[in-house]
C-alpha positions, -999 to 999 in steps of 0.1 A, spaced: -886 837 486 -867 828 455 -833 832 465 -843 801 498 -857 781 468 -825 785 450 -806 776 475 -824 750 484 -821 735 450 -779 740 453 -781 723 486 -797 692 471 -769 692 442 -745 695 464 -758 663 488 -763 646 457 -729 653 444 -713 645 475 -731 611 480 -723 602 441 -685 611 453 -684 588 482 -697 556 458 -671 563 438 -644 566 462 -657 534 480 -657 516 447 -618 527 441 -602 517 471 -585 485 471 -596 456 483 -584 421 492 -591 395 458 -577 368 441 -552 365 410 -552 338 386 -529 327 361 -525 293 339 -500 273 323 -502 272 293 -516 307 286 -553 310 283 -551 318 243 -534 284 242 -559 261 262 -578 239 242 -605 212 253 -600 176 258 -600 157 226 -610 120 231 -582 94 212 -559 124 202 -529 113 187 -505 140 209 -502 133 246 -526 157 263 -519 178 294 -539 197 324 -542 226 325 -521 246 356 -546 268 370 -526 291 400 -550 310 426 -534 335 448 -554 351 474 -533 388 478 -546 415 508 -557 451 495 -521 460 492 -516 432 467 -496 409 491 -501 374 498 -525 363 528 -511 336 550 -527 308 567 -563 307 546 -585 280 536 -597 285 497 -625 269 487 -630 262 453 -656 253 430 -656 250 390 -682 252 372 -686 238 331 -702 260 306 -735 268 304 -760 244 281 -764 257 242 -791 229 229 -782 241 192 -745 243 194 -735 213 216 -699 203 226 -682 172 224 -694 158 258 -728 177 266 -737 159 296 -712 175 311 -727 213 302 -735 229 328 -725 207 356 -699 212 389 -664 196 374 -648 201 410 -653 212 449 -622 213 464 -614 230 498 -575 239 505 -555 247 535 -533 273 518 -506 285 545 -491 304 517 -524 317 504 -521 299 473 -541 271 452 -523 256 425 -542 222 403 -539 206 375 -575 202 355 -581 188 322 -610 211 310 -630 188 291 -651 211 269 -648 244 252 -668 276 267 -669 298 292 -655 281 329 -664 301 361 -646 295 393 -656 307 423 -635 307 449 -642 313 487 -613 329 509 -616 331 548 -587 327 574 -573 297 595 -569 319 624 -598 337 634 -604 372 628 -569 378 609 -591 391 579 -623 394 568 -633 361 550 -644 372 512 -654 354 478 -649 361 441 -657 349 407 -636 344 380 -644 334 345 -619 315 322 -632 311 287 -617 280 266 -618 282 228 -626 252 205 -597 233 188 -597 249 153 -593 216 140 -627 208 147 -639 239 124 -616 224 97 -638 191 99 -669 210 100 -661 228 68 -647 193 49 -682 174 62 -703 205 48 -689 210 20 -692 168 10 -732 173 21 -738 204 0 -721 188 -28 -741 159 -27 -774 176 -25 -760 194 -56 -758 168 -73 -791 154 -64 -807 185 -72 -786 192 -101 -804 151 -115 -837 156 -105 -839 189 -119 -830 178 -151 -849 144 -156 -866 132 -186 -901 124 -195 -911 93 -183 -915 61 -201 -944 40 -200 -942 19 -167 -919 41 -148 -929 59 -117 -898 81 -121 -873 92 -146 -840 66 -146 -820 91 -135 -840 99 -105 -840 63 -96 -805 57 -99 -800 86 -76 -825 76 -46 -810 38 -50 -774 55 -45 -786 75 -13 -807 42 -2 -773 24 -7 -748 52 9 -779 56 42 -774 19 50 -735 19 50 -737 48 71 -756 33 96 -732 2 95 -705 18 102 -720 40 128 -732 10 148 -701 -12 140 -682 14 157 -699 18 184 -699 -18 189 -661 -19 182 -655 8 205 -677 -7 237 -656 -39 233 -624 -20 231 -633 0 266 -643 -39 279 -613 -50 264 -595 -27 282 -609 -31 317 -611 -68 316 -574 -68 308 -561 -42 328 -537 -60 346 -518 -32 362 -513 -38 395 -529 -5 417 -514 1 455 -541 -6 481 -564 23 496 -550 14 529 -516 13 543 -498 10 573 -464 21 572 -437 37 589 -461 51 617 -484 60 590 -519 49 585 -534 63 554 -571 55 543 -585 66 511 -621 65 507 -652 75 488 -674 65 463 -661 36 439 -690 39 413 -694 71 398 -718 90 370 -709 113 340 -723 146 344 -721 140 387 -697 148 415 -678 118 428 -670 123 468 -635 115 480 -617 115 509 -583 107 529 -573 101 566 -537 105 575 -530 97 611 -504 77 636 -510 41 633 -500 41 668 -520 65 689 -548 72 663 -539 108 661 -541 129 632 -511 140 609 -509 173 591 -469 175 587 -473 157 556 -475 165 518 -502 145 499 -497 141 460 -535 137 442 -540 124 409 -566 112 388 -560 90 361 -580 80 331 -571 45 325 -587 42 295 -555 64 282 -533 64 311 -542 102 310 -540 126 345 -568 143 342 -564 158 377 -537 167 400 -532 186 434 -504 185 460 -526 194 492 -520 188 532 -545 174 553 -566 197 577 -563 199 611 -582 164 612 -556 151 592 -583 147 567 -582 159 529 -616 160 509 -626 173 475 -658 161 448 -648 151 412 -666 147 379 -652 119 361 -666 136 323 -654 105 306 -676 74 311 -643 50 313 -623 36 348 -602 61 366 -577 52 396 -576 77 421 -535 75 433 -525 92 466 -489 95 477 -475 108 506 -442 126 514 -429 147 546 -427 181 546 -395 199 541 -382 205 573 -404 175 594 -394 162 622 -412 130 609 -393 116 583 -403 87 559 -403 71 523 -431 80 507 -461 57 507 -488 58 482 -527 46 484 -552 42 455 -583 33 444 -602 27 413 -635 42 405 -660 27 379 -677 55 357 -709 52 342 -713 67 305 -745 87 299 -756 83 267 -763 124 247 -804 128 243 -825 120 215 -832 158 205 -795 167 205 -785 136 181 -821 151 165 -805 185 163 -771 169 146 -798 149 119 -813 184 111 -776 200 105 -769 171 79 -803 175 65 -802 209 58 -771 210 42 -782 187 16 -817 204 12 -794 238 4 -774 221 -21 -805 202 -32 -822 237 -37 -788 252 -57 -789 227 -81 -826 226 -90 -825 266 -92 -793 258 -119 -811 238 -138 -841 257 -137 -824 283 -149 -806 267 -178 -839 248 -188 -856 276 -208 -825 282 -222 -816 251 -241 -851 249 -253 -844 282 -268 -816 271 -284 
């Protein structure tokens, strides 16, 4: 009887065994996925940096959707969606409306299997990209999907300014503690030492220039963007054109909102028979007029409507132009100069929320309560000593 429940027990560990095996084999063999690489490296990428005084580039983010044997899958449509950084309410970033939001939809006809756009990545943090690979033909290969994660590092200038501002707030609440720890009696009439008063008159004093210049600016810098708009004088190609046996039509919305998807689109098709056109490369930029900046650019051809759409977030509330220009394909039997269509798109700034200017206040605050603390504990300290002496 025991030797039938020992082998009944070895049977088990071998099933087990076996079926722990076959996960592992499963999980080893190759499968079809998708490479990405970006220009500049991804140690080198650095957020957008509003008014920066060295021209700013997009980043090149290449996709490549390879077979199990690592070689690249033809005719494929990749879609692809980018999604910001999650939302840190106590460590905010430079545009926080945009946390946590879709920066771009995009479906691609990829004949070569491959995705290449520029993106200016607006904020630092941790990007995911998901990307959705199925074939143009059916049943060539078995459609699949994949993540990817692309983390962005701050610009280390910013810590540089964080370290200056600190340092200036602690020092001040040094100061302050280092005065109010140390005042005198009081004389008859006062309600607190001179020194103290002297003190809270200089902070009344520097709190009101503060704010000043905090709303001046703002001011200054909403007449600027009007400034800029109301003068923009630059003459923008139409988002329709008929040329050459062409008609292109760009389209979608004209009014868009920080923190939203903007929806675009573009026909291609013979002016003469209405038919659609896919032997034709289509150039895509978006620019920031505010400073001439392409914040997003994508050489695409149409589908096999002769249609080309993708969603946008416009993260900086100023005017963008979307600019279209087509060119034939090497090799064409339609041949023509290249004609170009645009349109401008009005973007809506969103104002950050109360708590997270509330959270900033806080920062300041305690950094002067620290200091403030340090220098009362100084003179606390030294106190009992001088009356010693």
């Amino acid at each position: 009887m025991k030797k039938y429940r020992l082998f009944g027990v070895i049977s088990a560990v071998c099933i087990t065994l076996s079926i722990l095996y076959s996960f592992v084999g499963n999980s080893q063999i190759p499968t079809s996925r998708v490479l990405l690489s970006t220009n500049p490296p991804l140690e080198r990428i650095l957020p957008f940096e509003a008014g920066a005084e060295k021209p700013q580039s997009p980043v090149t983010l290449k996709l490549q959707a390879v077979n199990a044997a690592g070689k690249p899958l033809e005719n494929t449509k990749i879609s692809l969606q980018i999604l910001t950084p999650n939302r840190n309410p106590w460590l905010t970033t430079d545009f926080p409306i945009v946390e946590g939001t879709k920066l771009l939809q995009i479906d691609a006809t990829a004949p070569d299997g491959k995705l290449e756009i520029q993106q200016i990545l607006p904020i630092r943090g941790n990007y995911q990209l998901l990307v959705n690979v199925s074939p143009l033909v059916a049943n060539a290969f078995a459609p699949y999907q994949q993540s990817l994660n692309l983390n962005v590092r701050e610009n280390p200038i910013k810590y540089k300014y964080f370290v200056v501002i600190a340092a200036i707030l602690l020092s001040l609440g040094l100061l302050g503690g280092w005065v109010i720890g140390g005042q005198e009696e009081l004389q008859q009439g006062e309600i607190a030492p001179q020194s103290v008063s002297l003190l809270l008159s200089a902070l009344t004093v520097v709190a009101i220039v503060t704010l000043l210049v905090i709303n001046i600016s703002a001011e200054v810098a909403e007449a600027h963007s009007s400034e800029h708009h109301s003068n923009s004088t630059e003459a923008i190609a139409p988002s329709s054109q008929k040329s050459q046996g062409l008609e292109i039509n760009l389209e979608g919305d004209k009014n868009a909102t920080v923190g939203k998807l903007a929806n675009l689109a573009l026909q291609v098709k013979d002016s003469a028979t209405g038919q659609p056109i896919r032997d034709v490369a289509l150039q895509v930029k978006a620019i920031a007029l505010e400073y001439n900046l392409t914040v997003f650019d994508y050489k695409a051809i149409p589908d096999e409507q002769g249609k080309l759409t993708w969603l946008e977030q416009f993260f900086d509330g100023s005017p963008h132009k979307i600019e279209v220009e087509a060119t034939p394909l090497p090799g064409s039997s339609r041949q023509f100069a290249p004609v170009k269509v645009a349109q401008e798109v009005e973007v809506e700034a969103i104002a950050p929320p109360t708590y997270i200017r509330l959270i900033g206040l806080f920062y300041f605050t305690a950094f002067v309560g620290i200091g403030m603390a340090i220098g009362l504990l100084i003179q606390h300290r030294q106190t009992p000593q001088a009356r010693e002496n």
